[in-house]
VOGU-3710 file (C-alpha; in Angstrom, 3 decimals, decimal comma):
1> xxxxxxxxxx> -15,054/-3,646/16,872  -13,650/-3,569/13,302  -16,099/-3,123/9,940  -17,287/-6,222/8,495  -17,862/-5,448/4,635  -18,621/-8,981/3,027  -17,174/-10,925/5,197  -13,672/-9,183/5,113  -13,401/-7,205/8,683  -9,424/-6,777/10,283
11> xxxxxxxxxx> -8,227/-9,813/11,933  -9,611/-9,865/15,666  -6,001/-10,966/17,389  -3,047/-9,829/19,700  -0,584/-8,938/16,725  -3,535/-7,222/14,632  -4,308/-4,801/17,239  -0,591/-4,269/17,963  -0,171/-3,209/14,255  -2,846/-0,614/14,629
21> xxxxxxxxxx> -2,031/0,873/17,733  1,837/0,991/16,235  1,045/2,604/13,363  -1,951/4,600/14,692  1,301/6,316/16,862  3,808/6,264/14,524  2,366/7,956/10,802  -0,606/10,415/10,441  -4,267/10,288/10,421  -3,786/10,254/6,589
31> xxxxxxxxxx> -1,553/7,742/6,057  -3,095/5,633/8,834  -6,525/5,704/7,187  -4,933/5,016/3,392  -3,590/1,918/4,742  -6,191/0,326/6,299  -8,520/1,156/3,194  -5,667/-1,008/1,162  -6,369/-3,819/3,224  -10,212/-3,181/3,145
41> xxxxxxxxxx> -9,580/-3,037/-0,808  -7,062/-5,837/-0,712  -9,279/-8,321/0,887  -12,492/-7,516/-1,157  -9,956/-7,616/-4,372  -8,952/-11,322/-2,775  -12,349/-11,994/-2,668  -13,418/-11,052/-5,607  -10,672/-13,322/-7,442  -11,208/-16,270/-5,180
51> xxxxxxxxxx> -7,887/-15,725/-3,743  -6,727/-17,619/-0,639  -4,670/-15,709/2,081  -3,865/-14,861/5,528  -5,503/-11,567/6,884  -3,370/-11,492/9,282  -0,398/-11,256/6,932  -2,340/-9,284/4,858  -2,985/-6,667/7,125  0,525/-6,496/8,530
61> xxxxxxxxxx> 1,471/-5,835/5,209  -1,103/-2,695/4,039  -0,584/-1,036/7,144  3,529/-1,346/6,986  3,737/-0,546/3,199  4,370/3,022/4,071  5,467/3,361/7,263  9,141/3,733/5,190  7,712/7,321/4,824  8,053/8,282/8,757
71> xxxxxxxxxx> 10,612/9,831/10,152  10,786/6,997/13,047  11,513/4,405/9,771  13,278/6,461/7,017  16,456/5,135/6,087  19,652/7,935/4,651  19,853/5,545/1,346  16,989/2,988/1,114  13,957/2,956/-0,832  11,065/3,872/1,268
81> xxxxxxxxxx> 9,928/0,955/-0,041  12,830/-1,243/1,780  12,560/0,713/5,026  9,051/-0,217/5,385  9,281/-3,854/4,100  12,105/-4,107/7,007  9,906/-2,085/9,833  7,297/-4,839/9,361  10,215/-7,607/9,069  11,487/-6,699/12,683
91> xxxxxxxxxx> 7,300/-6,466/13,898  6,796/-9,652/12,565  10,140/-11,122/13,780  9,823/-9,805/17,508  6,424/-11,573/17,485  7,968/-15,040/16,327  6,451/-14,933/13,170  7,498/-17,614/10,173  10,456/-16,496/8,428  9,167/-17,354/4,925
101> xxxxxxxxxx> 5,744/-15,477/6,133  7,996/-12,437/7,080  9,326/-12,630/3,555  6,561/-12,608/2,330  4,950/-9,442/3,939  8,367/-8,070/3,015  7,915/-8,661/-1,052  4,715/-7,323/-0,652  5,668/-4,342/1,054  9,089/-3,904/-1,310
111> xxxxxxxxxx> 7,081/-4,602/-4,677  4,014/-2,292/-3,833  4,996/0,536/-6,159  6,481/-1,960/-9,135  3,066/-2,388/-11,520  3,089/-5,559/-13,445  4,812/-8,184/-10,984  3,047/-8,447/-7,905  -0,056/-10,133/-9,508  1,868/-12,895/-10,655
121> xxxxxxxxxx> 3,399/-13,720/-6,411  1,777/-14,781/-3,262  -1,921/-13,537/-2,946  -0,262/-11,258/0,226  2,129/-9,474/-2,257  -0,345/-8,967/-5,157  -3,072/-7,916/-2,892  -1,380/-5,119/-1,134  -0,326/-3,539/-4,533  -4,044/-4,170/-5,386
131> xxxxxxxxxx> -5,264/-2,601/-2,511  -2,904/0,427/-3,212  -3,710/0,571/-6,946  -7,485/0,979/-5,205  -7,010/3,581/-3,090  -4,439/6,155/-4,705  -4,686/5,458/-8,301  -8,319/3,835/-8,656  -7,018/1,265/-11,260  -10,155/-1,073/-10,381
141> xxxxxxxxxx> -12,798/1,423/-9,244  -15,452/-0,366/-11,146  -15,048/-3,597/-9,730  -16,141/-3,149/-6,041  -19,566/-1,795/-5,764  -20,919/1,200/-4,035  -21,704/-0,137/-1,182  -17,952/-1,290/-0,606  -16,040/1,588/-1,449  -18,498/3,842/0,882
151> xxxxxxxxxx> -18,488/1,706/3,331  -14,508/1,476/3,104  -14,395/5,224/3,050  -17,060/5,931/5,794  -15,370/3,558/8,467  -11,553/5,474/7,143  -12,296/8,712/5,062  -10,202/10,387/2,505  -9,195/13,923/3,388  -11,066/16,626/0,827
161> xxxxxxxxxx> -7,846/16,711/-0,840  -6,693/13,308/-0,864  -5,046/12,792/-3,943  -2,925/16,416/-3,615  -2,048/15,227/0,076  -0,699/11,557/-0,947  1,177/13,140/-3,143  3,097/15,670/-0,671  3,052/13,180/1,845  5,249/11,024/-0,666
171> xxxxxxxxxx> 7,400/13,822/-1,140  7,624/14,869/1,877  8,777/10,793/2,850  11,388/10,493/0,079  12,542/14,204/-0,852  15,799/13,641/1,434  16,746/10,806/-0,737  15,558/11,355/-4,161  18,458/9,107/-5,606  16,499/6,159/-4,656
181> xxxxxxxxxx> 13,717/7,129/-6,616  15,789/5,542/-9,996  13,165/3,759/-11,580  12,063/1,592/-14,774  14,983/1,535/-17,020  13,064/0,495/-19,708  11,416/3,610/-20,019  14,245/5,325/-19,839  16,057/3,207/-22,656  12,619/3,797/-24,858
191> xxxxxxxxxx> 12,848/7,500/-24,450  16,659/7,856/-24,906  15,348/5,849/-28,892  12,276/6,940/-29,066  11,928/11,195/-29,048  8,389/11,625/-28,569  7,833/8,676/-26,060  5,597/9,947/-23,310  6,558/7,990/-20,118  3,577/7,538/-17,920
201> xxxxxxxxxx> 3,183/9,823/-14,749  2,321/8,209/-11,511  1,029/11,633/-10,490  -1,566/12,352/-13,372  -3,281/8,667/-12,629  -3,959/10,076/-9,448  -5,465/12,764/-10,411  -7,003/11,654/-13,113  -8,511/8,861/-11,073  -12,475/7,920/-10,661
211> xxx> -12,261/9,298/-6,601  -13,058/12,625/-5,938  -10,987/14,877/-3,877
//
């Protein structure tokens, strides 16, 4: 029996549990437990914001959005990014699944690590990147209370270390393929003009985030 925090609990159906025994098998303890916390996070954010959505769809995609960091579903040349969006595509397609719902679980998974767009898509796609933005960076800490984030945290705990461990465990996902880590041109065009431009660091946030650990 899943946690029910405000009325937000995992969905109770076939496909759910197939998604968490698949990825219960297939990443680590940490990576398992980050992702369910983003849907935890993701659903409270949705309610919060009186956001309509499928938890169903929801959940496929928080607990796919890194799975593109395994072994089992790391591409030579995509973004890790891309190899998880299309690890959930082929889960939701074997399991006859809408094809605009798979693209949407797919967008959500593919624009979880672009700030500043996914709020403005589907409630699916800007609620995993919420959910994320939760959990490793702690954009919104102050807007779920105490009793949600411990109760999020009891029922899937953060390692001691958490934030130092995300990071390796990104590295360790991408460090093959570092090419496809080519990111925001814009901030490269500002600090190519701009000499003293300090780009932000996706690294510091977490560290500098409200979580402990």
């Amino acid at each position: 029996m899943s946690l029910t925090i405000e009325g937000v609990a995992i969905p109770d159906s076939r496909m759910a549990r197939e998604i968490t025994e698949l990825v219960r098998d297939t990443t680590s303890p940490l990576l398992f437990h980050h992702s369910s916390r983003v849907f935890y996070f993701g659903a409270l954010a949705g309610k919060h914001r009186g956001l309509k959505f499928d938890p169903e769809l929801l959940y496929a995609g928080a607990m796919f959005h890194d799975m593109g960091l395994t072994r089992q579903h790391s591409s030579a040349h995509e973004r890790f990014e891309v190899d998880g969006a299309n690890a959930a595509r082929d889960f939701l397609r074997s399991h006859g699944i809408s094809q605009i719902d798979i693209d949407t679980v797919w967008a959500a998974i593919a624009l979880h690590t672009t700030p500043g767009i996914p709020q403005h898509m589907h409630p699916v796609v800007a609620l995993v990147t919420a959910g994320v933005e939760m959990d490793v960076l702690g954009l919104t800490y102050p807007e779920y209370s105490d009793m949600e984030r411990e109760a999020v945290v009891h029922a899937h705990p953060r390692t001691d270390h958490f934030k130092e461990d995300i990071i390796q465990a990104f590295y360790d996902g991408i460090k093959h393929k570092a090419e496809t880590t080519f990111g925001n041109v814009k901030a490269d065009v500002i600090a190519d003009k701009q000499p003293h431009f300090h780009r932000g660091n996706f690294c510091s946030v977490i560290r500098g985030s409200a979580w402990r650990g």
